[in-house]
N, C-alpha and C positions, 0 to 999 in steps of 0.2 A: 504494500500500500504506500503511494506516494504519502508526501508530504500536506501535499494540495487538499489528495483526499480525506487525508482523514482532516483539515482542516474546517471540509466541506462537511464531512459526517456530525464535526463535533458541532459547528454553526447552526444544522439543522435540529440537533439532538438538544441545544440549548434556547434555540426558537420555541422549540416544542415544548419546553418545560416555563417558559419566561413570555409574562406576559406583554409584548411588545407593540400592541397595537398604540399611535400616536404616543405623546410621551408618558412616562411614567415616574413619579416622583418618592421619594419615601428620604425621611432624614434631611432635609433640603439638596441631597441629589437627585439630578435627572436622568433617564435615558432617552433619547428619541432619534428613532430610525424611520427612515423613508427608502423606498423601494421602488422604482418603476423597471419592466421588463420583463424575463424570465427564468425561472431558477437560479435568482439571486437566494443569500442566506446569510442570516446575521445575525450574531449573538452578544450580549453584554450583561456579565454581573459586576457588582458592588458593594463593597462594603470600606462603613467607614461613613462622614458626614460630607455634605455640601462637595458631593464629585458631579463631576458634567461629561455627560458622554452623547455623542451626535456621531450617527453614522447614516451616509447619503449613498445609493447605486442609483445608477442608472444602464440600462443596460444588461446583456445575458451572464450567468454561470461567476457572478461575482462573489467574494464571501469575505466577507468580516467579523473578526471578533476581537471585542476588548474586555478586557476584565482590571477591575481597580479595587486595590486595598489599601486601605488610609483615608485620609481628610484633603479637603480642597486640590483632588486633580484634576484636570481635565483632558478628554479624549476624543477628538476628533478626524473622522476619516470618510475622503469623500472618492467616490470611486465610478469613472464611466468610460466602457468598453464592455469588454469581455473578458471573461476566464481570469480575473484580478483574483489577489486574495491579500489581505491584509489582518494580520495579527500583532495588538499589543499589549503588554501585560505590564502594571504601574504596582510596583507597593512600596507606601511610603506617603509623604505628602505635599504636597506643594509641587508636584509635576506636572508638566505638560507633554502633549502628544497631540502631532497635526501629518497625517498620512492622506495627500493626494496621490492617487494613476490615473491617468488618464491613454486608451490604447488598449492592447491587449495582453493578456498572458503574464501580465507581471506581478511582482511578490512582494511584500515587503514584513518585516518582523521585530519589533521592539521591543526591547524590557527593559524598565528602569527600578532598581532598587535605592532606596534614599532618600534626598528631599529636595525640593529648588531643582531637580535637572529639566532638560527641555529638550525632547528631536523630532526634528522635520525631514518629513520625505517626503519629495517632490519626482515622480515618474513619467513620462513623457515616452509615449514610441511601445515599441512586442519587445519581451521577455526578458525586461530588465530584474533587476534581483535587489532586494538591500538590506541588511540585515544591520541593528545597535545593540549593543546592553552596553548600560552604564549602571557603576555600584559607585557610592556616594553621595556625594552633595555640591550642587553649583555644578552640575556637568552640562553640556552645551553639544548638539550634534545634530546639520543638516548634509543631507543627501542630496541630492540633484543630480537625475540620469535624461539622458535625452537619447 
């Protein structure tokens, strides 16, 4: 099993259990996803106070999933093409996370453990790759593929 797929399986498996219609609030966190296309899938848990999580496709066979632990992160990833897949995992507090693709076939996958760190991926163009983890504090990291 790829990477991709079980990506895909776990996205679906956590749709399925999470209730994700428009946004949904608990602790002063949000999640809210939007979907247009087909066999997109998108998962997001949280725990922890006042996190913000916004995930956008547009587009076929996309898949996202973020997950946050801690207070005040925020995670955002907007995705439109095809066959994208975007994964990020926050614990800690005071992060941020902003994942665009735009195109097809591309991946991307973040972790930050700590507090104050911040990365951005910016994808442009077929079957780019990008992968961060940062462990600390104050860490800083943008990607840009064309």
């Amino acid at each position: 099993m790829t990477i991709k797929s079980a990506l895909k399986i776990a996205a679906v498996a956590l749709t399925a259990t999470l209730p994700l219609a428009g946004a949904a609030m608990a602790g002063g966190s949000y999640v809210n996803v939007e979907q247009y296309g087909v066999g997109n899938a998108a998962g997001g848990a949280q725990a922890g106070f006042f996190n913000g999580m916004t995930v956008y496709q547009d587009g076929w066979s996309n898949t996202a999933i973020a997950t946050q632990d801690g207070n005040w992160n925020q995670t955002v990833i907007g995705q439109t093409g095809w066959d994208n897949s975007a994964s990020s995992s926050t614990f800690g507090s005071g992060n941020v996370t902003g994942i665009a693709q735009m195109g097809g076939n591309n991946s991307a996958d973040t972790t930050q453990w700590g507090n104050g760190n911040a990365v951005g991926v910016i994808q442009v163009g077929n079957g780019n790759s990008a992968s961060s983890t940062q462990v600390g504090t104050g860490n800083v990291a943008v990607i840009v593929q064309n």
